[in-house]
N, C-alpha and C positions, 0 to 999 in steps of 0.2 A: 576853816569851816566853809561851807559850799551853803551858797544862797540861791533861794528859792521865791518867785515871784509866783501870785495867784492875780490871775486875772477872772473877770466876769460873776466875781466872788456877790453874793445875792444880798440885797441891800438890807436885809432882816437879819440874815447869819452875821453880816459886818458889824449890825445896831449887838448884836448877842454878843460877839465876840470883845465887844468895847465893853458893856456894861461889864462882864465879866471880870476883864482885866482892872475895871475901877473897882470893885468888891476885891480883886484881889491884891491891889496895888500895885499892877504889875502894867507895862504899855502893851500894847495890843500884843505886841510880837512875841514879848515874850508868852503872853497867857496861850497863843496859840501856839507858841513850840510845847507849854506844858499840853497841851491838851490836844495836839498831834503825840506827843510821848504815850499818853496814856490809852490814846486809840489804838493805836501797833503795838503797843507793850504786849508779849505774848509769852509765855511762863510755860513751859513743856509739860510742868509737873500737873499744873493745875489743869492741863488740855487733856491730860491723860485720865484725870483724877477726875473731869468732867465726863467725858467717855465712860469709863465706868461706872457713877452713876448713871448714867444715861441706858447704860449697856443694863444696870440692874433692874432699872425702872419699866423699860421696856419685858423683861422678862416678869415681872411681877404684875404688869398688867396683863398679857398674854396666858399667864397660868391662871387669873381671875376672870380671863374672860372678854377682857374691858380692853378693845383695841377699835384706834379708830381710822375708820377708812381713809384713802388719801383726798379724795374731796373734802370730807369733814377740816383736814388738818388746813388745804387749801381756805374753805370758808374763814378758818379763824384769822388766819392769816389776814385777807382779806379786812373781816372788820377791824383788826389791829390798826390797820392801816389807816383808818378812818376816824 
């Protein structure tokens, strides 16, 4: 197995990632191998299966009318973030 060192890791992510592992029972390392696994886990079927939703949704608002510009989609982005 190949080892992997995080340096300059943010002292709030480390406090998250500890608590986590105590809920979970697990020592740090391991809850962040679970929870790196679950980040890149990527499933072809369900990417696709996303797409098309996405692919339908888009067309259902476009024959209603209801499309919204790419600043609008920027803005929300934006307050997300916040």
């Amino acid at each position: 197995m190949a080892t992997i060192t995080l340096k300059n890791v943010p002292d709030e992510l480390a406090e998250t990632l500890k608590r986590s592992a105590r809920t979970e029972h697990r020592s740090a390392t391991q809850q962040a191998l679970v929870e790196l696994e679950q980040a890149v886990a990527v499933d072809d079927l369900d990417d696709i299966e996303l797409l098309r939703e996405l692919d339908a949704f888009v067309k259902e608002r476009k024959a209603d009318g209801e499309w919204w510009l790419p600043e609008d989609i920027e803005k929300w982005i934006e307050e997300g973030r916040r």
